[in-house]
PDB file of N, CA, C and O in Angstrom:
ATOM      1  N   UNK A   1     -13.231  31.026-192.013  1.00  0.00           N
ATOM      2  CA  UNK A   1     -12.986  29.749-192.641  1.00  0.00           C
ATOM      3  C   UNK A   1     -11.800  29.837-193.571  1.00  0.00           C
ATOM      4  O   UNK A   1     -12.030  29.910-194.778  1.00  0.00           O
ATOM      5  N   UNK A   2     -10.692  29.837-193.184  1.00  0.00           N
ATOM      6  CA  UNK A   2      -9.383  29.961-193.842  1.00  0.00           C
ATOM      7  C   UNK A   2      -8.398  29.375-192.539  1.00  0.00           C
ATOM      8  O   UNK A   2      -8.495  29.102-191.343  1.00  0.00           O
ATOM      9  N   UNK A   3      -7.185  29.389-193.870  1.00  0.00           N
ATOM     10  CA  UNK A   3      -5.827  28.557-192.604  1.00  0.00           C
ATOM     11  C   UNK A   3      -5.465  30.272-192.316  1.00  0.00           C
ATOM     12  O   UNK A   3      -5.682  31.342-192.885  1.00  0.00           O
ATOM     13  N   UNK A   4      -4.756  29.768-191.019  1.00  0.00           N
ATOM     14  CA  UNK A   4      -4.097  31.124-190.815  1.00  0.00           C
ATOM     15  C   UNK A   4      -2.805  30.667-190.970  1.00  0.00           C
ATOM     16  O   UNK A   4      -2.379  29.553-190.667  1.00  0.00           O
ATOM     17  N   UNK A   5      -2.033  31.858-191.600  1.00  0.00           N
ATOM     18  CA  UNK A   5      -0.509  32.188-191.500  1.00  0.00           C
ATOM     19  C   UNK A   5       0.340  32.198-190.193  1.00  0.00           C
ATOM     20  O   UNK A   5      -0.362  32.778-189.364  1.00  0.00           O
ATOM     21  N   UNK A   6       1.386  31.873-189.681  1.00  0.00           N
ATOM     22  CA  UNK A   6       1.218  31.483-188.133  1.00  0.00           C
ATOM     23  C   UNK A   6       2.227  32.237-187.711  1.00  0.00           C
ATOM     24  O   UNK A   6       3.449  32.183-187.854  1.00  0.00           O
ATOM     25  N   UNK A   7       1.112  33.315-186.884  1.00  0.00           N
ATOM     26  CA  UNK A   7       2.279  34.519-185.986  1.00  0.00           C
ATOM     27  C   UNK A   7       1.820  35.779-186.682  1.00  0.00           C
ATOM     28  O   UNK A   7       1.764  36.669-185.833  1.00  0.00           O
ATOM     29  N   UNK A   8       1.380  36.334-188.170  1.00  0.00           N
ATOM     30  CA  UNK A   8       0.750  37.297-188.895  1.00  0.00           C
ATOM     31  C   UNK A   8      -0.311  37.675-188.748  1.00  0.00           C
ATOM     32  O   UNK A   8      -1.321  36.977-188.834  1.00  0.00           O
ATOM     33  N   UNK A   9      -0.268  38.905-188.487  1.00  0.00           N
ATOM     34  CA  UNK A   9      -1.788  39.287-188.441  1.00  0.00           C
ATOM     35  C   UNK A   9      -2.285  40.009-189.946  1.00  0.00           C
ATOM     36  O   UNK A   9      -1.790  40.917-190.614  1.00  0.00           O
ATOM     37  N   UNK A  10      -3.370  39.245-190.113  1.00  0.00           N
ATOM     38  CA  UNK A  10      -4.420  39.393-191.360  1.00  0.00           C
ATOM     39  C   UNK A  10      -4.643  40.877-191.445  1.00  0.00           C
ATOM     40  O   UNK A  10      -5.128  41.707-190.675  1.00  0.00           O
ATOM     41  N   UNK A  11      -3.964  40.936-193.007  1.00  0.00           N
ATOM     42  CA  UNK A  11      -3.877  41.932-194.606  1.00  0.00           C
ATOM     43  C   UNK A  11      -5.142  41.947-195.119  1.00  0.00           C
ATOM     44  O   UNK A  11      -5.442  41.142-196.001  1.00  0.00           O
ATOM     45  N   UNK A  12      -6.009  42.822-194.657  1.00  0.00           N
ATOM     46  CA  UNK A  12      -7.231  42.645-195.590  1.00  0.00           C
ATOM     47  C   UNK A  12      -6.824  43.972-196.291  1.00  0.00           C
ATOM     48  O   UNK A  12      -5.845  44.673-196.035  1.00  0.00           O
ATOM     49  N   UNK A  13      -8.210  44.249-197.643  1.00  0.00           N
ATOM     50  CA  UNK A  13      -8.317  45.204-198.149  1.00  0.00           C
ATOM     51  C   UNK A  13      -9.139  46.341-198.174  1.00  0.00           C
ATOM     52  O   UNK A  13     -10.196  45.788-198.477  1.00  0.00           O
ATOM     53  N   UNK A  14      -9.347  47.235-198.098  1.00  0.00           N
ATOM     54  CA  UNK A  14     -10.100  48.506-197.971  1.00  0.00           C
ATOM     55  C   UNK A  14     -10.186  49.253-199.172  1.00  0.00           C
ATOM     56  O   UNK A  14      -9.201  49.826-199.638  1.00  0.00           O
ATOM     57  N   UNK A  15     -11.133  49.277-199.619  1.00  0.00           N
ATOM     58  CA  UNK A  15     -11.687  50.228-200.515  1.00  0.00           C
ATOM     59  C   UNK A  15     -12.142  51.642-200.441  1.00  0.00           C
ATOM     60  O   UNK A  15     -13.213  51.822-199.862  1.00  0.00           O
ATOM     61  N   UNK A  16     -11.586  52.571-200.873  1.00  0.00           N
ATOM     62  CA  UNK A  16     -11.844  54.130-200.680  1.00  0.00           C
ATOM     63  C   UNK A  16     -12.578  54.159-199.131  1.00  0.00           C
ATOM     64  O   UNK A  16     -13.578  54.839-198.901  1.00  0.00           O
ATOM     65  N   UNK A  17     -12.081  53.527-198.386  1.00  0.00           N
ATOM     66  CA  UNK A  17     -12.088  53.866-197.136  1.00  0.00           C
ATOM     67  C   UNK A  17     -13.466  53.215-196.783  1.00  0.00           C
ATOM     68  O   UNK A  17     -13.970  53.739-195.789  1.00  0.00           O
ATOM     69  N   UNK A  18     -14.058  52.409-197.227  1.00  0.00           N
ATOM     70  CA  UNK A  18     -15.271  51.160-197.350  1.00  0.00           C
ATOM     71  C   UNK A  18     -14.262  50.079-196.763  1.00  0.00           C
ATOM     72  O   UNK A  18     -13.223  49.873-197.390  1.00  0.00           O
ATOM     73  N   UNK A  19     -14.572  49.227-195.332  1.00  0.00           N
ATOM     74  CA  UNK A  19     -14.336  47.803-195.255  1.00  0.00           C
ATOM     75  C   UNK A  19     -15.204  46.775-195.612  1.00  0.00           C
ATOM     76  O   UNK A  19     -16.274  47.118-196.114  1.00  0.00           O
ATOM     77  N   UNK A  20     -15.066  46.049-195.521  1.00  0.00           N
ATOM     78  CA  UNK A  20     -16.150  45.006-196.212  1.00  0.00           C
ATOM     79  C   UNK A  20     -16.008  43.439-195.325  1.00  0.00           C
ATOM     80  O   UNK A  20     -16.954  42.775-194.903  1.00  0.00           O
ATOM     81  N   UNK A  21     -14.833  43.179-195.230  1.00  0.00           N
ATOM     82  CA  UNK A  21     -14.290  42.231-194.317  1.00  0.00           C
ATOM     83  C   UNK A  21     -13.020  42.021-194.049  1.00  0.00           C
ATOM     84  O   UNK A  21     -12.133  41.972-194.901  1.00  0.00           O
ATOM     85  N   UNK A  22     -12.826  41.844-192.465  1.00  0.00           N
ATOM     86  CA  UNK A  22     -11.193  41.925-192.157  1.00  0.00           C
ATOM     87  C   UNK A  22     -11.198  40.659-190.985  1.00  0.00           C
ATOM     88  O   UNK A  22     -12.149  40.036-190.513  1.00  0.00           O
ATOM     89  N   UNK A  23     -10.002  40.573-190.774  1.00  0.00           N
ATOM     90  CA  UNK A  23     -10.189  39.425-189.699  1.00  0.00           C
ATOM     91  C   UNK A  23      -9.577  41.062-188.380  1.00  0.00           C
ATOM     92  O   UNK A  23      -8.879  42.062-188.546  1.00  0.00           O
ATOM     93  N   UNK A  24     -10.225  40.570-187.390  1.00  0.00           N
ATOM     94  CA  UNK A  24      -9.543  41.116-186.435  1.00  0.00           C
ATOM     95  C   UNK A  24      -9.467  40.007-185.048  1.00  0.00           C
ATOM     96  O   UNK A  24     -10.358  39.305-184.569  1.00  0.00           O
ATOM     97  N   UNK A  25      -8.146  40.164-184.678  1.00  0.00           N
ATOM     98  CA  UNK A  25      -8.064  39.427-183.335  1.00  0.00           C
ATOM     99  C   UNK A  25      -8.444  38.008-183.434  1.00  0.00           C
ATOM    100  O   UNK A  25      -8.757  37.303-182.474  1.00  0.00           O
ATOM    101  N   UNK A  26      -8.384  37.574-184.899  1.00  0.00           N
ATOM    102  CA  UNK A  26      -9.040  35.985-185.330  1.00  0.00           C
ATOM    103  C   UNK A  26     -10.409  35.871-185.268  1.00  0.00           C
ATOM    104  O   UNK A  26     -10.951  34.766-185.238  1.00  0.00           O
ATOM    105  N   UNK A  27     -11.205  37.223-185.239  1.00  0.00           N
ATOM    106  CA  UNK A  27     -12.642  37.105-185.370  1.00  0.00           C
ATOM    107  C   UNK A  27     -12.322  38.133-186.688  1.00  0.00           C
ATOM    108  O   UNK A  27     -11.626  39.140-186.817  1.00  0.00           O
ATOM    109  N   UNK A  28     -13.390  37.176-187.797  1.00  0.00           N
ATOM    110  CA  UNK A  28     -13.873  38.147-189.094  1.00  0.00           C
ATOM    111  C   UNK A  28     -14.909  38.356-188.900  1.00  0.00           C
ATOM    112  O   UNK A  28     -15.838  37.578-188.679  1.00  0.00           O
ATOM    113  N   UNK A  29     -14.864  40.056-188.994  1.00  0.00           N
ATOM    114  CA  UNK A  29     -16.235  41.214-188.754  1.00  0.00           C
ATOM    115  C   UNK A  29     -16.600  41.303-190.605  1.00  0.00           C
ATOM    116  O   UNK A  29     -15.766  41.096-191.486  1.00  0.00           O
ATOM    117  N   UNK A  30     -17.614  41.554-190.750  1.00  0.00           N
ATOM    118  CA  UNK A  30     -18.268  42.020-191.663  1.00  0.00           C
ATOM    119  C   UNK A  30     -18.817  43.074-191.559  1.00  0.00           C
ATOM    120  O   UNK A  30     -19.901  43.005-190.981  1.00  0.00           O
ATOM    121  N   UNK A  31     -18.411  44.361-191.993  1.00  0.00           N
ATOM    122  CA  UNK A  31     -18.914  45.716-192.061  1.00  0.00           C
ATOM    123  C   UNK A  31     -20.444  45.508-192.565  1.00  0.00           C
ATOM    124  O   UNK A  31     -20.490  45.178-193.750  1.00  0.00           O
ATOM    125  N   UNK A  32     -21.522  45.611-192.020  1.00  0.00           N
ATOM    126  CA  UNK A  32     -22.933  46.574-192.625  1.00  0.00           C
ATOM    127  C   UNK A  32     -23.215  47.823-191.565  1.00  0.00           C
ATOM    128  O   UNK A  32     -22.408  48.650-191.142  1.00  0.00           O
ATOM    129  N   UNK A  33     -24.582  47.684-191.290  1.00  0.00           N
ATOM    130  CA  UNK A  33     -25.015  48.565-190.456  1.00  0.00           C
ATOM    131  C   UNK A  33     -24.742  49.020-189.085  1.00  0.00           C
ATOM    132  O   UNK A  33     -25.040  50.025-188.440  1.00  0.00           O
ATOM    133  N   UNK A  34     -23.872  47.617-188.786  1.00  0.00           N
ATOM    134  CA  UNK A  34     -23.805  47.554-187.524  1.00  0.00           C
ATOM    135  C   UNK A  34     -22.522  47.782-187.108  1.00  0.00           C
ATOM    136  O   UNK A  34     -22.277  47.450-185.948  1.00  0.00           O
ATOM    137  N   UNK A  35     -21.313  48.444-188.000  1.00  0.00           N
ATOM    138  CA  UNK A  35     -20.376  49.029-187.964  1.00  0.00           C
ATOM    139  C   UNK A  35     -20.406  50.518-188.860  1.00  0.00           C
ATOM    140  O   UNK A  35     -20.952  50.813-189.924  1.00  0.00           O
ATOM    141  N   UNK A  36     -19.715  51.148-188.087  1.00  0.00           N
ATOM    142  CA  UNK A  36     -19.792  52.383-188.545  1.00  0.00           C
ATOM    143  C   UNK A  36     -17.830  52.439-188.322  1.00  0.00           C
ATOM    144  O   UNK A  36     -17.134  52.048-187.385  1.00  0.00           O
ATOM    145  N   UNK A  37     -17.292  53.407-190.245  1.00  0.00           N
ATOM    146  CA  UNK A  37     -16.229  53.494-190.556  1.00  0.00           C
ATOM    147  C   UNK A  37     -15.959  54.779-190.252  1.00  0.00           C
ATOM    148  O   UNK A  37     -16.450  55.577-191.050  1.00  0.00           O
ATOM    149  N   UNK A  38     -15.117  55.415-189.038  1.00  0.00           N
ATOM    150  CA  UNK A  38     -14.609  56.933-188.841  1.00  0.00           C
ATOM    151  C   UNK A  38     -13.369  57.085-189.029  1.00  0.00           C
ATOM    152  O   UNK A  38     -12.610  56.186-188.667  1.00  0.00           O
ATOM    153  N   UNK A  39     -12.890  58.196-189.608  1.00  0.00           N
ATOM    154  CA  UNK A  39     -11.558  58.674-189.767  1.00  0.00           C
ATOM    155  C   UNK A  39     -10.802  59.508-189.436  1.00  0.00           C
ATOM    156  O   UNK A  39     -10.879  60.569-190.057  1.00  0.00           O
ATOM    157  N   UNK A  40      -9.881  59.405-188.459  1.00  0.00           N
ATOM    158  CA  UNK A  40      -9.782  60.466-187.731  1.00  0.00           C
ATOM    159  C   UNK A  40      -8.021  60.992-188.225  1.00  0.00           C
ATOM    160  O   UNK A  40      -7.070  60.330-187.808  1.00  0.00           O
ATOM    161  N   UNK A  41      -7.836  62.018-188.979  1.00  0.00           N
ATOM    162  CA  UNK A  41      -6.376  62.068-189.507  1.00  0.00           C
ATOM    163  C   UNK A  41      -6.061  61.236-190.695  1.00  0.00           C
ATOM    164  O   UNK A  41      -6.503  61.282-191.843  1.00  0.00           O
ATOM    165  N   UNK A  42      -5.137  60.423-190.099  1.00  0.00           N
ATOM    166  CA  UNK A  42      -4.651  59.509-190.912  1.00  0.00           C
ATOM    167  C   UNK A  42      -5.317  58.058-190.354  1.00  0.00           C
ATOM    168  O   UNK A  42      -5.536  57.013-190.966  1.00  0.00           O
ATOM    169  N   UNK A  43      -5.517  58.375-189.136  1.00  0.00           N
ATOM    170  CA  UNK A  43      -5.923  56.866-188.940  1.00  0.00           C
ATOM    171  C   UNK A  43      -7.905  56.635-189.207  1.00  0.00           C
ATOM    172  O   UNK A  43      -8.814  57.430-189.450  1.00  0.00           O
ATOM    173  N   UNK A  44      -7.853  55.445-189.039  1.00  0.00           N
ATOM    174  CA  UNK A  44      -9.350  54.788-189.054  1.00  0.00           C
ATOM    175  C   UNK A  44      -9.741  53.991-188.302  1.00  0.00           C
ATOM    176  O   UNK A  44      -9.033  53.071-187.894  1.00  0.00           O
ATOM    177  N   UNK A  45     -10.891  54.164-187.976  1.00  0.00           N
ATOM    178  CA  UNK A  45     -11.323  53.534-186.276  1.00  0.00           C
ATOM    179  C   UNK A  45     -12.759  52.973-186.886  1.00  0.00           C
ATOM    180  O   UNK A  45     -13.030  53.233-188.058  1.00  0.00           O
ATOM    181  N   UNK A  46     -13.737  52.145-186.016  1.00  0.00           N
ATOM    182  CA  UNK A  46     -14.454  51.235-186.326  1.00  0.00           C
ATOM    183  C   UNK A  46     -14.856  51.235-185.519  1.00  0.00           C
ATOM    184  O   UNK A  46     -14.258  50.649-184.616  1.00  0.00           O
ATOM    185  N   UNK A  47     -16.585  52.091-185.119  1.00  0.00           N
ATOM    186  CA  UNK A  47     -17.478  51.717-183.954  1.00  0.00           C
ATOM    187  C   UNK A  47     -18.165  50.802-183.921  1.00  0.00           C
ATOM    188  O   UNK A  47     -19.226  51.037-184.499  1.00  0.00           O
ATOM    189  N   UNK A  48     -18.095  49.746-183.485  1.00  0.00           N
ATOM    190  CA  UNK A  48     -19.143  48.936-183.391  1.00  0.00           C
ATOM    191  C   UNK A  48     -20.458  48.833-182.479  1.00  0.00           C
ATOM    192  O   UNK A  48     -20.649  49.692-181.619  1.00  0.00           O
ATOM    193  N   UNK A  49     -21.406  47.731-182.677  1.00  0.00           N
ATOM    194  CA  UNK A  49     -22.374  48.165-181.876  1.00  0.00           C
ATOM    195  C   UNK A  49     -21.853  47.618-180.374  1.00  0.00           C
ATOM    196  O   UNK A  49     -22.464  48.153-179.449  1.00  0.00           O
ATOM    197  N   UNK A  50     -21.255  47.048-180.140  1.00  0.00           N
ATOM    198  CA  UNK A  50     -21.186  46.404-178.821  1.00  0.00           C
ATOM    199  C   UNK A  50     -19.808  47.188-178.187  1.00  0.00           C
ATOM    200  O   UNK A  50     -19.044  46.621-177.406  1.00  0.00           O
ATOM    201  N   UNK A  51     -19.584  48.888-178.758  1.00  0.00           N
ATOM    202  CA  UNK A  51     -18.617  49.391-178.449  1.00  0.00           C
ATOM    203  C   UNK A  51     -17.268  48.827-177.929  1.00  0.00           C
ATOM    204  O   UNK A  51     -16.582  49.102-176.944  1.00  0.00           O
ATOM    205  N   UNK A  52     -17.148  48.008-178.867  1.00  0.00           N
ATOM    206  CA  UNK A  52     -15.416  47.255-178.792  1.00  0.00           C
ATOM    207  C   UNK A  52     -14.802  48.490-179.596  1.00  0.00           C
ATOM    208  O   UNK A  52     -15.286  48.449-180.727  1.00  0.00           O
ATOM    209  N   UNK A  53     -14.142  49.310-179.497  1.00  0.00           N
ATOM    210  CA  UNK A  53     -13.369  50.127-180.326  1.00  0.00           C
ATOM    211  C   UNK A  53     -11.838  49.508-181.244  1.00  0.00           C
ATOM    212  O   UNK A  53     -10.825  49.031-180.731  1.00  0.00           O
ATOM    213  N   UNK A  54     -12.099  49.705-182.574  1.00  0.00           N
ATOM    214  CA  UNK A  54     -11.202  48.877-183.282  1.00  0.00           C
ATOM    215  C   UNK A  54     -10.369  50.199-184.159  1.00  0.00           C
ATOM    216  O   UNK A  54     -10.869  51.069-184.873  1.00  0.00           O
ATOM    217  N   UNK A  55      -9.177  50.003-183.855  1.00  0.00           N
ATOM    218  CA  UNK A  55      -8.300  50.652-185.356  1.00  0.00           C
ATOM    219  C   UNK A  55      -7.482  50.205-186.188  1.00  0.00           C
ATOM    220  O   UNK A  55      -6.583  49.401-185.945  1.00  0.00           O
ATOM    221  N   UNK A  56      -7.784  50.779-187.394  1.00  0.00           N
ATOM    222  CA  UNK A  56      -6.880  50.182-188.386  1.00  0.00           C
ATOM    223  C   UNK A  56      -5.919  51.266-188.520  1.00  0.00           C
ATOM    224  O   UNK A  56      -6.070  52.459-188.783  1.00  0.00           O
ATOM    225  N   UNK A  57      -4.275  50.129-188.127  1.00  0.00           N
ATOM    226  CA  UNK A  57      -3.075  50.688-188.160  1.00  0.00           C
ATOM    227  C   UNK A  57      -2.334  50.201-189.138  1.00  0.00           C
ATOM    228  O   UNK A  57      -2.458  48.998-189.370  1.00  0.00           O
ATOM    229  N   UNK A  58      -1.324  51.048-190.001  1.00  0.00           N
ATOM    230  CA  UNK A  58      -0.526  50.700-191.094  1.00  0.00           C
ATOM    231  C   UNK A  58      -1.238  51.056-192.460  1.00  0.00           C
ATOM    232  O   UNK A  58      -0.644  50.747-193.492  1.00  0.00           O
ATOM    233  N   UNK A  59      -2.611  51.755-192.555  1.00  0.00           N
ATOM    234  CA  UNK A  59      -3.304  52.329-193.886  1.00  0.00           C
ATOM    235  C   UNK A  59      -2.153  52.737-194.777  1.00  0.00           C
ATOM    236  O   UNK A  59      -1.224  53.423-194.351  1.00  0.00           O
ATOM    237  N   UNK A  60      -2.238  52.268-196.120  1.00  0.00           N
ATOM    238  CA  UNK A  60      -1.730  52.636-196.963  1.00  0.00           C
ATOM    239  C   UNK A  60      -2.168  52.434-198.176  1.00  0.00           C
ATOM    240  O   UNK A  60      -2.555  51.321-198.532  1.00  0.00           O
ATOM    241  N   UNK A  61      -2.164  53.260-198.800  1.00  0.00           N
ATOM    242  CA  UNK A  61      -2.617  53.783-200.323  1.00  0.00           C
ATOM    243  C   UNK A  61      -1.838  52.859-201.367  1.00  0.00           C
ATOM    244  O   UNK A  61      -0.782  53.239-201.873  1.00  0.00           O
ATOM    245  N   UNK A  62      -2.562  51.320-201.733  1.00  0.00           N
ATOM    246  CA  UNK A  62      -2.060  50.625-202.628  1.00  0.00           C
ATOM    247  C   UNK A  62      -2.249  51.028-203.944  1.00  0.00           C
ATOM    248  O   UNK A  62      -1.640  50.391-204.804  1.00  0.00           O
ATOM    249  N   UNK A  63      -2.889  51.852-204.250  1.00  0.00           N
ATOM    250  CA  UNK A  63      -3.470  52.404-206.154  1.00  0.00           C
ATOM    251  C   UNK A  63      -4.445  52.209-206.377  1.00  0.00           C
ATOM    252  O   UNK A  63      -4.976  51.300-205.738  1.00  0.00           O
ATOM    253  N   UNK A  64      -4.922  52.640-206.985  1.00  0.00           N
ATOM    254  CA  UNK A  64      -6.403  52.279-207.575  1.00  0.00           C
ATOM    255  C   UNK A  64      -7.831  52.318-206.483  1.00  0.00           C
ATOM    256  O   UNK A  64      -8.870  51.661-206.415  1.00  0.00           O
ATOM    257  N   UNK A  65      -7.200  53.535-205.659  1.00  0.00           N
ATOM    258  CA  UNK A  65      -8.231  53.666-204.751  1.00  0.00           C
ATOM    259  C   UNK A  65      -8.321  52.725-203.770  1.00  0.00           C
ATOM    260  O   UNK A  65      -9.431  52.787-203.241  1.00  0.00           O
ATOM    261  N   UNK A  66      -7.535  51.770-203.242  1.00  0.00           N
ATOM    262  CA  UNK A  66      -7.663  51.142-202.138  1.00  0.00           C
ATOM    263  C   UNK A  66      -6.849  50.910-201.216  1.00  0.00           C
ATOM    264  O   UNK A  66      -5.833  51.532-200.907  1.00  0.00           O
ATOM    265  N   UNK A  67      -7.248  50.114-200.825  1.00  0.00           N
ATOM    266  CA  UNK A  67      -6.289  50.564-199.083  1.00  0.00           C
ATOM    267  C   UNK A  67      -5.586  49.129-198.476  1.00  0.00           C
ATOM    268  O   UNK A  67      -6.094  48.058-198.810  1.00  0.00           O
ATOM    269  N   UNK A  68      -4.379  49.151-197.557  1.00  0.00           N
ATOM    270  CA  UNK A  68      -4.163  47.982-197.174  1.00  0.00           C
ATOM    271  C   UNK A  68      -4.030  48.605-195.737  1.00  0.00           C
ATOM    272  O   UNK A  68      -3.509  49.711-195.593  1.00  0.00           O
ATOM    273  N   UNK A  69      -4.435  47.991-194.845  1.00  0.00           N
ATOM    274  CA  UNK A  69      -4.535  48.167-193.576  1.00  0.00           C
ATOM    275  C   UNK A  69      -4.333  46.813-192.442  1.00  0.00           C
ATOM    276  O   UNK A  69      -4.262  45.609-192.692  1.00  0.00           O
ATOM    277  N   UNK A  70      -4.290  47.362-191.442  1.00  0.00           N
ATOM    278  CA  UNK A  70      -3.659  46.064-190.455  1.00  0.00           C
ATOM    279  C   UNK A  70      -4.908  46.647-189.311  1.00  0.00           C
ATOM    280  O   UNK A  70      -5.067  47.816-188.957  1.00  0.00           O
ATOM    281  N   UNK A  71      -5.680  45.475-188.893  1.00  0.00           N
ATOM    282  CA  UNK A  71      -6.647  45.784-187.634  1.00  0.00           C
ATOM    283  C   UNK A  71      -6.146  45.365-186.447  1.00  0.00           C
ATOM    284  O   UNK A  71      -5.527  44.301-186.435  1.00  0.00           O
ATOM    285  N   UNK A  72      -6.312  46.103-185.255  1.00  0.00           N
ATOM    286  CA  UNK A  72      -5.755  45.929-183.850  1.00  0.00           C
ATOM    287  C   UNK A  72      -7.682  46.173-183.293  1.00  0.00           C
ATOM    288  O   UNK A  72      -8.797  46.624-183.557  1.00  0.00           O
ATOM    289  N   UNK A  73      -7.025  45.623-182.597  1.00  0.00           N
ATOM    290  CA  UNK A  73      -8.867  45.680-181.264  1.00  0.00           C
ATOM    291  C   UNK A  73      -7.954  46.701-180.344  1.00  0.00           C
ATOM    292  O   UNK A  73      -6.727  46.791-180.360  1.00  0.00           O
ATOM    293  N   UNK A  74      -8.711  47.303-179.691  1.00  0.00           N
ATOM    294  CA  UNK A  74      -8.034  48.491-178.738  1.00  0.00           C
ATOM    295  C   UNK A  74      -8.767  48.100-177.594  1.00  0.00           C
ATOM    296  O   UNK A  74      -9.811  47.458-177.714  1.00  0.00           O
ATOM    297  N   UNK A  75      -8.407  48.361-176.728  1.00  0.00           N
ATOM    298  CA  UNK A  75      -9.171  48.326-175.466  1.00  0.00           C
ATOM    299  C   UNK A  75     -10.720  49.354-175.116  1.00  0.00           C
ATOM    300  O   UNK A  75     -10.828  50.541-174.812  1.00  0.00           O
ATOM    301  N   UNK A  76     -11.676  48.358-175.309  1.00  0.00           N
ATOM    302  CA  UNK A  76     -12.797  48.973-175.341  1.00  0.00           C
ATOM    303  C   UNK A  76     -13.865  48.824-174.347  1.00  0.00           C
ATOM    304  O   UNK A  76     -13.773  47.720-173.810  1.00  0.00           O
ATOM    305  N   UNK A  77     -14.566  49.324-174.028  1.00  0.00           N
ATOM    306  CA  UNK A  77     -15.804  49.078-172.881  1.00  0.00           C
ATOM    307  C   UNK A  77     -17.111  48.327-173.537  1.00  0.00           C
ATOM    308  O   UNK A  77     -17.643  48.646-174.600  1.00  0.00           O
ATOM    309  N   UNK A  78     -17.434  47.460-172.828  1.00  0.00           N
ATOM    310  CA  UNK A  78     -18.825  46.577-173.286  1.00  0.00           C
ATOM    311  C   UNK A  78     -19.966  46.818-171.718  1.00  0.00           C
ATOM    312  O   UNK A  78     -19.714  46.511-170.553  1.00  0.00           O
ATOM    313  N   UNK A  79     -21.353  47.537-172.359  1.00  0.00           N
ATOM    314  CA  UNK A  79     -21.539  47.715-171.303  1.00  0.00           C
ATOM    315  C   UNK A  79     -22.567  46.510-171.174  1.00  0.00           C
ATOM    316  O   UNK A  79     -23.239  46.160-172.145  1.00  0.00           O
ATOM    317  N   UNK A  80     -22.633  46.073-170.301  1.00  0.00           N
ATOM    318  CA  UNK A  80     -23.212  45.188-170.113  1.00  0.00           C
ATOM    319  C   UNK A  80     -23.966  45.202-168.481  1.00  0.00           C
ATOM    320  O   UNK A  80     -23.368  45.734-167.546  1.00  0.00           O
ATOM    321  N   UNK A  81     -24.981  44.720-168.342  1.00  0.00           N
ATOM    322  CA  UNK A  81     -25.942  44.559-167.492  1.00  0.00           C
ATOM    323  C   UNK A  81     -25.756  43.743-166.230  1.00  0.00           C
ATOM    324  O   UNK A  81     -25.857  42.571-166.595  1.00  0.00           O
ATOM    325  N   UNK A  82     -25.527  43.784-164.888  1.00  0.00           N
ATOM    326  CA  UNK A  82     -25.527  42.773-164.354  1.00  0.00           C
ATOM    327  C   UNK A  82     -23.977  42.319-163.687  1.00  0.00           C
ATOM    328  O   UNK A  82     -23.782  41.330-162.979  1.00  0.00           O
ATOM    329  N   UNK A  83     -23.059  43.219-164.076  1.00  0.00           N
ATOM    330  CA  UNK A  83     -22.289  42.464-164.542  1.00  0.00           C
ATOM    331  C   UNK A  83     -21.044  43.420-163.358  1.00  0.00           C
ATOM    332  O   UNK A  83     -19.855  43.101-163.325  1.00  0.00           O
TER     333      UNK A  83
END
């Protein structure tokens, strides 16, 4: 529920490596249980339950312990039944 900026992809914030909410792909995820935050190097990836694999590209260390990051959806497998 926001305007979008047109052509930008959504600047959220990250906290000591805690997301909380980001828009990705024009869908805003809300981190609880049902995302899990991994870090692999420098980068950070985002399992979800419906194994869409997500990374956050462009992490950078704004001060004060938090993070600015850019989310991409990656090409992921959904397994699904039937189908």
């Amino acid at each position: 529920m926001g305007e979008r900026a047109g052509g930008k992809e959504e600047i959220k914030q990250l906290e000591d490596c805690s997301i909380s909410k980001f828009n990705v792909d024009g869908e805003l995820i809300t981190i609880g249980n049902e995302i899990e935050v991994v870090k692999i190097g420098h980068a950070m990836y985002l399992k979800r339950m419906d194994n869409i694999q997500t990374m956050l590209i462009g992490g950078k260390s704004s001060g004060r312990g938090s993070w600015e990051a850019k989310a991409q959806v990656l090409q992921g497998k959904q397994k699904r039944s039937g189908n």
